[in-house]
C-alpha positions as CSV (number, residue, x, y, z in Angstrom):
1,X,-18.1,-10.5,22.3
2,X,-14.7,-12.0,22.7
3,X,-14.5,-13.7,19.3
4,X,-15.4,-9.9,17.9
5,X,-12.4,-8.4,19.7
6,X,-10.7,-11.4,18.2
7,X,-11.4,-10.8,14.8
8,X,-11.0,-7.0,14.8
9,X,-7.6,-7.8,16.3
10,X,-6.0,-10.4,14.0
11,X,-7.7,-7.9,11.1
12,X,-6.0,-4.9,12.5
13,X,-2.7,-7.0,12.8
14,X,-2.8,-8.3,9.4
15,X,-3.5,-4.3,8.2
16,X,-0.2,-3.0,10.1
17,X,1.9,-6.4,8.4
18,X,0.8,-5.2,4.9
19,X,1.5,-1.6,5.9
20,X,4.8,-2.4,6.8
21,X,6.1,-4.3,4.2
22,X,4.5,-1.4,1.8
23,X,7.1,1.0,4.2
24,X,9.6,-1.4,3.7
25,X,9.4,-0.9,-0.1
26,X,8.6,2.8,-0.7
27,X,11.1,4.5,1.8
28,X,13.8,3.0,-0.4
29,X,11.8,3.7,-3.6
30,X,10.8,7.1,-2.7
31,X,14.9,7.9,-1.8
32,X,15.7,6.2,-4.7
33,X,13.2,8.6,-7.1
34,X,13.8,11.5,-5.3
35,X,17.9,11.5,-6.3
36,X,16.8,10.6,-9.6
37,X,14.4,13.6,-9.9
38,X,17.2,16.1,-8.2
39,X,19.8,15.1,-11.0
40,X,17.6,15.6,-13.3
41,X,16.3,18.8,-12.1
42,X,12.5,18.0,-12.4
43,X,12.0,18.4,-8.5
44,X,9.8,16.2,-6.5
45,X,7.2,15.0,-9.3
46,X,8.3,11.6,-9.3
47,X,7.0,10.8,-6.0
48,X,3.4,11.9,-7.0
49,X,2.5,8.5,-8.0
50,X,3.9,6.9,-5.0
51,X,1.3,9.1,-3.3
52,X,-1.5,7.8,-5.8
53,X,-0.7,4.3,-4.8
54,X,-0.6,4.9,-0.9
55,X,-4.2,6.5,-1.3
56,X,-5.1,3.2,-3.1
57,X,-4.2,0.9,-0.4
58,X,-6.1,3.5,2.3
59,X,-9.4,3.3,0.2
60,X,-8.8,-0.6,0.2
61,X,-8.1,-0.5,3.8
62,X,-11.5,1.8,4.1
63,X,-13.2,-0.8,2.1
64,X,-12.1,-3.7,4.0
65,X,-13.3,-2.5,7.3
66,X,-16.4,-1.6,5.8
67,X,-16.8,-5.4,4.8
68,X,-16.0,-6.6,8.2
69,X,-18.3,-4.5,10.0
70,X,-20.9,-6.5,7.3
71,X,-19.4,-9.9,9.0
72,X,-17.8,-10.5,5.6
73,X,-14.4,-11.4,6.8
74,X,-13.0,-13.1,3.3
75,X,-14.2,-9.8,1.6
76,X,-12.2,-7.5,3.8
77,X,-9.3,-9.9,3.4
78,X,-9.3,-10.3,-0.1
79,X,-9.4,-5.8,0.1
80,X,-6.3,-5.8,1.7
81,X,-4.2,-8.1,0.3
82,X,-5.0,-7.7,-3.2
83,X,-4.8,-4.0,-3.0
84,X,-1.2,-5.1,-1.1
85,X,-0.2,-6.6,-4.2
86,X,-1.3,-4.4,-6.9
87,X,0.6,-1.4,-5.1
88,X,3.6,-3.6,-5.0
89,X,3.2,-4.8,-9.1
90,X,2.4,-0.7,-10.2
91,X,5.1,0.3,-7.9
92,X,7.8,-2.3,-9.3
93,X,6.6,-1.0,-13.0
94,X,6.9,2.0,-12.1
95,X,10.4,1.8,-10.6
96,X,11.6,-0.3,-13.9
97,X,10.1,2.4,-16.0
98,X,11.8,5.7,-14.1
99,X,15.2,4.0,-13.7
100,X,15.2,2.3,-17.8
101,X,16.2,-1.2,-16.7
């Protein structure tokens, strides 16, 4: 039972880390789209995407747990932190492409 409560743990821990690095990157990315929307006068659009991307990561984060309740720990990992870093890579793209660097 312990070594359940163990697992769940360090899984929940690792969910908030990724979580928080993804915070990390789209406050300033969403600020950053949001002036570049207003002077261009096309409102908030922009940040639709950004919300695309944050419901990826929650269906991976669905996903994940799903696998872990199966005992399939590498699964559920490998749910998180590749949907991690897809958000980040569409998100950096996506940046490049609504700035024109």
């Amino acid at each position: 039972m312990k070594k359940k409560i163990a697992l769940w743990s360090v899984f929940y821990l690792v969910t908030l880390l990724l979580i928080g690095v993804l915070w990390g990157l789209f406050y300033p990315a969403a600020s950053v789209l949001k002036k570049l929307a207003m002077s261009q006068e096309r409102g908030s659009t922009l940040l639709i995407p950004l919300s695309f991307l944050l419901l990826s990561f929650l269906y991976a984060f669905l996903r994940a747990r799903k696998e872990g309740k199966r005992g399939r720990w590498i699964a559920a990992y490998g749910w998180l932190t590749a949907t991690t870093a897809l958000v980040l890579i569409l998100l950096y793209f996506y940046l490049k492409q609504m700035t024109g660097s």
